[in-house]
C-alpha positions as a Markdown table, in Angstrom:
| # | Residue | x | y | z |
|---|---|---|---|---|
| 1 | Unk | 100.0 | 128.6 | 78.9 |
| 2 | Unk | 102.2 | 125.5 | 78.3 |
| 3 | Unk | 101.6 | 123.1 | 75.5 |
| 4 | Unk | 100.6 | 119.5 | 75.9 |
| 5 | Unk | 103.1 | 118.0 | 73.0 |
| 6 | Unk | 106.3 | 119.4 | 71.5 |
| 7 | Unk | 107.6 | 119.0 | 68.1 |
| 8 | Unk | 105.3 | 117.1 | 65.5 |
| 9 | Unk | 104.1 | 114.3 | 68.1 |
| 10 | Unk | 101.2 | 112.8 | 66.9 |
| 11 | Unk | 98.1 | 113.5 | 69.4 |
| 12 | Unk | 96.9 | 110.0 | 68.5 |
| 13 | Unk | 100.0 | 109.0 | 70.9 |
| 14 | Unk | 99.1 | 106.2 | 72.9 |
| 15 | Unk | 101.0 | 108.2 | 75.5 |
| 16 | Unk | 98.6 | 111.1 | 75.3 |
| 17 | Unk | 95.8 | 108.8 | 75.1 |
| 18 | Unk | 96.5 | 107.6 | 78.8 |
| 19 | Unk | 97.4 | 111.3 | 79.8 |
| 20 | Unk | 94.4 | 112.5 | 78.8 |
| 21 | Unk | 92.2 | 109.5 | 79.5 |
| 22 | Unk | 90.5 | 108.1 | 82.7 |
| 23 | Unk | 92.5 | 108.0 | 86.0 |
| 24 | Unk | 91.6 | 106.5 | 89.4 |
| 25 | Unk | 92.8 | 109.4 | 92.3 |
| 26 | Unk | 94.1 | 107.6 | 95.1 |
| 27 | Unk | 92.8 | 110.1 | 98.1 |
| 28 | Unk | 94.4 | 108.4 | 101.2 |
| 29 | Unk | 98.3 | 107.8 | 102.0 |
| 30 | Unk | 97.0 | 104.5 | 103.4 |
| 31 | Unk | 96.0 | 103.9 | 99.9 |
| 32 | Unk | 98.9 | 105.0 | 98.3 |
| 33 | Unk | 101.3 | 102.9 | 100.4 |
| 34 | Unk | 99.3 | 99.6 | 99.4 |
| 35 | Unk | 99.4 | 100.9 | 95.4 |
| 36 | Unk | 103.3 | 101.5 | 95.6 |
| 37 | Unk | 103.7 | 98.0 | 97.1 |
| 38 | Unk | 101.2 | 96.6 | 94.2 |
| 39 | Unk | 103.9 | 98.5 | 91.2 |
| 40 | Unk | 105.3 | 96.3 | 89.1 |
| 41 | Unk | 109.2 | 97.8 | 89.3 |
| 42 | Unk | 110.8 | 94.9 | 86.7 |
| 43 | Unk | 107.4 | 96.3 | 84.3 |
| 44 | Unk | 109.9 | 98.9 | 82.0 |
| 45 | Unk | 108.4 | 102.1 | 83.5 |
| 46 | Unk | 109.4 | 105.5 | 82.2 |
| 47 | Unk | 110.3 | 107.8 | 84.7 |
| 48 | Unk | 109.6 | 111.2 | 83.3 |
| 49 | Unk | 109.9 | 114.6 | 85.1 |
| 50 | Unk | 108.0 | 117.1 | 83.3 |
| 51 | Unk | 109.5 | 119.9 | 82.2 |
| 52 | Unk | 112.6 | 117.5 | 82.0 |
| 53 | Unk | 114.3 | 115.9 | 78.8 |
| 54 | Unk | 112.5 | 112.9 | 78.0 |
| 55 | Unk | 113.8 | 109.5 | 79.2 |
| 56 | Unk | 115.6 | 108.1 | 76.8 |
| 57 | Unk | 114.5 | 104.2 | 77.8 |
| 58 | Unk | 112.7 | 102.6 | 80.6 |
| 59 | Unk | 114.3 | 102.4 | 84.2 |
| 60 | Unk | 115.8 | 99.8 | 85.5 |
| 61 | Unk | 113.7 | 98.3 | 88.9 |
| 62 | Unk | 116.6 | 99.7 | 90.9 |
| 63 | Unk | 115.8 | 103.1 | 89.8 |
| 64 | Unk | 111.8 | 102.9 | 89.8 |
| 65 | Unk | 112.3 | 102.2 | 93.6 |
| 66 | Unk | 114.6 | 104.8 | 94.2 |
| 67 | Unk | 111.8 | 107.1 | 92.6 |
| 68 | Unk | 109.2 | 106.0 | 94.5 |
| 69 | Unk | 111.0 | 106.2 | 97.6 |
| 70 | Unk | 112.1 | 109.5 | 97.3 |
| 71 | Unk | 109.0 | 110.8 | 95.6 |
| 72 | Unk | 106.9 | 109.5 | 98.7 |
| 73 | Unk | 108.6 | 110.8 | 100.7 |
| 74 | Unk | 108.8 | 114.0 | 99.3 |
| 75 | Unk | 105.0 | 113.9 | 98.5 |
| 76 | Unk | 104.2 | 113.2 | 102.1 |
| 77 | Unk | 106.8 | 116.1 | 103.5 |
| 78 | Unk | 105.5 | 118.8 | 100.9 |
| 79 | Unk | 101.7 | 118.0 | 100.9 |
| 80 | Unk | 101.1 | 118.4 | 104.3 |
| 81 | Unk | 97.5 | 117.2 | 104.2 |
| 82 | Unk | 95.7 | 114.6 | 106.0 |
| 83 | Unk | 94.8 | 113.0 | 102.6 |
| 84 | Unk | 96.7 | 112.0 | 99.7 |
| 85 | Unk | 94.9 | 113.4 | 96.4 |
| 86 | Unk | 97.5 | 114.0 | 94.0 |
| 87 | Unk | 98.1 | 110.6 | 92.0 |
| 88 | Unk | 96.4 | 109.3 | 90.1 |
| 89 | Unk | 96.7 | 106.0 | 87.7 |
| 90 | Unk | 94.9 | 104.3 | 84.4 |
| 91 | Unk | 94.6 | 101.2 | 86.8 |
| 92 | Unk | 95.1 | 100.6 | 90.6 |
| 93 | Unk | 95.4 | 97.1 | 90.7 |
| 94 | Unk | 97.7 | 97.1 | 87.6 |
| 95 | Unk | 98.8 | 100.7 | 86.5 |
| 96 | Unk | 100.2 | 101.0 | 83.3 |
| 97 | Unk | 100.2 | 105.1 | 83.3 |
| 98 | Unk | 100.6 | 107.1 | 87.0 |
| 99 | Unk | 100.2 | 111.0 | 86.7 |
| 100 | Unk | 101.7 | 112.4 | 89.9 |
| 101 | Unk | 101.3 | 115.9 | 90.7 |
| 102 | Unk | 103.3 | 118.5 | 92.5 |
| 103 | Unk | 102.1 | 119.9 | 96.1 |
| 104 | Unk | 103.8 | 122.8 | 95.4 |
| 105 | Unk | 101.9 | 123.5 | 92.2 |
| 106 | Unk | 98.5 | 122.1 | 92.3 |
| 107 | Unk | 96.4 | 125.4 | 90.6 |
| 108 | Unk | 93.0 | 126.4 | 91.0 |
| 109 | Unk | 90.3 | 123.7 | 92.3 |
| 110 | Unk | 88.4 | 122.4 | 89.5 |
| 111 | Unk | 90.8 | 124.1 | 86.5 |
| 112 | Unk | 88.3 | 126.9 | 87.2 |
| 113 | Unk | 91.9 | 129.5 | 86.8 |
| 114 | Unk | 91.8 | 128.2 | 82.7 |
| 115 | Unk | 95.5 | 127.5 | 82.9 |
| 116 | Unk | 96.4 | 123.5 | 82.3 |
| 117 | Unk | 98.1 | 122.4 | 85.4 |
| 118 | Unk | 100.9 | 119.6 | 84.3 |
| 119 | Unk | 102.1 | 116.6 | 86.4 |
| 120 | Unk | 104.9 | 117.2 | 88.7 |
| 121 | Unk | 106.0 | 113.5 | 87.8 |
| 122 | Unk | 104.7 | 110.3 | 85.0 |
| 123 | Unk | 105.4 | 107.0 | 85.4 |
| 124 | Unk | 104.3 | 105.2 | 81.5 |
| 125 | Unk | 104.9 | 101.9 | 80.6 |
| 126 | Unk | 104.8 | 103.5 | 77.3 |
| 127 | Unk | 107.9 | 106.3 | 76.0 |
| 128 | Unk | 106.1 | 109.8 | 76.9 |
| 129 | Unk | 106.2 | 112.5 | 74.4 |
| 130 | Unk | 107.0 | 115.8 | 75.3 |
| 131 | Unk | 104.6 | 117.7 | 77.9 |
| 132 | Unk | 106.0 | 122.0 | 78.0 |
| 133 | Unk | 105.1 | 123.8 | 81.2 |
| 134 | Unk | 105.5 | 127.0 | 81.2 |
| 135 | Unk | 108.2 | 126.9 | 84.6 |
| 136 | Unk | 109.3 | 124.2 | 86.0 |
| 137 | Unk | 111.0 | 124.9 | 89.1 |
| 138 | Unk | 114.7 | 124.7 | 89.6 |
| 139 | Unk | 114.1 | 122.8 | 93.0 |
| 140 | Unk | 112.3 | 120.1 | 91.4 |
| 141 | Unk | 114.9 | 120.0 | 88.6 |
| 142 | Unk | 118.0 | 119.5 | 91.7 |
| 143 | Unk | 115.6 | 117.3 | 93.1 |
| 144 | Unk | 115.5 | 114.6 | 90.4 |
| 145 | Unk | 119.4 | 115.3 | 89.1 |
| 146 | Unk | 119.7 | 114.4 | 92.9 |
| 147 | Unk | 118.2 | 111.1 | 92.1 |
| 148 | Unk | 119.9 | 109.5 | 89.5 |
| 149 | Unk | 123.5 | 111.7 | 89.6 |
C-alpha cells in the first residue's frame, strides 16, 4: 500500500489538510469545461504528478494552461464515460486545491478493495508534500515529461 507523506512531513501540512479535506466532484464534462475556464492560471498553482518529484515552485500561467489542455484532453480520450467524475476541488467557484484522478487507475467503488487510490494529478496553490504510490505508470510518467520537455 503506498504512503500518503514521505520523509518527516508534518501531517498538520496545510497541503494534506486540503488532500484529505472536503472536495466538490465535478460529475459532467459540461461542468468541467466551465470550472477550467473559471481557474485562475496567474494564481501560482503547483502542478504535481504523483508519483513524480515534487515541483520545485509554482507554474508559470503558460504552463497551467498547457496542463489543463493536455490533461483534458487526455481525461476525456481515456475516460470514455458519458460523465466526468474524476476531479474534484476544495472550491468550484475559486479552487485553491484540485485532486484529479487517473481513468486508468480509479480502484474499487467506494474504497471497498482497502487499498488508498492516489490522484493521477494535484493542482495546490499550496507546495505539496510528497504523496508514494505504490506504481506509477511509465506512460503517465512520458506523458508529463512530454509536457514540459
Amino acid at each position: 500500500m503506498g504512503q500518503l507523506m514521505g520523509g518527516c512531513m508534518p501531517v498538520e501540512s496545510g497541503f494534506l489538510a486540503k488532500y484529505q479535506g472536503l472536495l466538490y466532484n465535478i460529475l459532467s464534462w459540461d461542468h468541467l469545461t466551465a470550472f477550467w475556464n473559471k481557474l485562475d492560471r496567474q494564481a501560482g498553482w503547483y502542478l504535481y504528478p504523483v508519483g513524480h518529484h515534487l515541483p520545485g515552485s509554482a507554474a508559470d500561467p503558460e504552463e497551467v494552461d498547457r496542463f489543463v489542455r493536455h490533461l483534458d484532453e487526455l481525461l476525456r480520450q481515456d475516460h470514455d464515460e458519458d460523465y466526468c467524475g474524476i476531479v474534484y476541488a476544495d472550491d468550484l467557484e475559486r479552487p485553491s486545491f484540485i485532486k484529479i484522478y487517473d481513468p486508468h487507475n480509479l480502484g474499487v467503488a467506494c474504497g471497498s478493495s482497502g487499498r488508498h487510490v492516489f490522484p493521477g494529478w494535484i493542482m495546490s496553490l499550496q507546495p505539496p508534500v510528497e504523496l508514494r504510490p505504490e506504481v506509477t505508470p511509465n506512460n503517465r510518467k512520458r506523458w508529463w515529461n512530454s509536457l514540459f520537455a
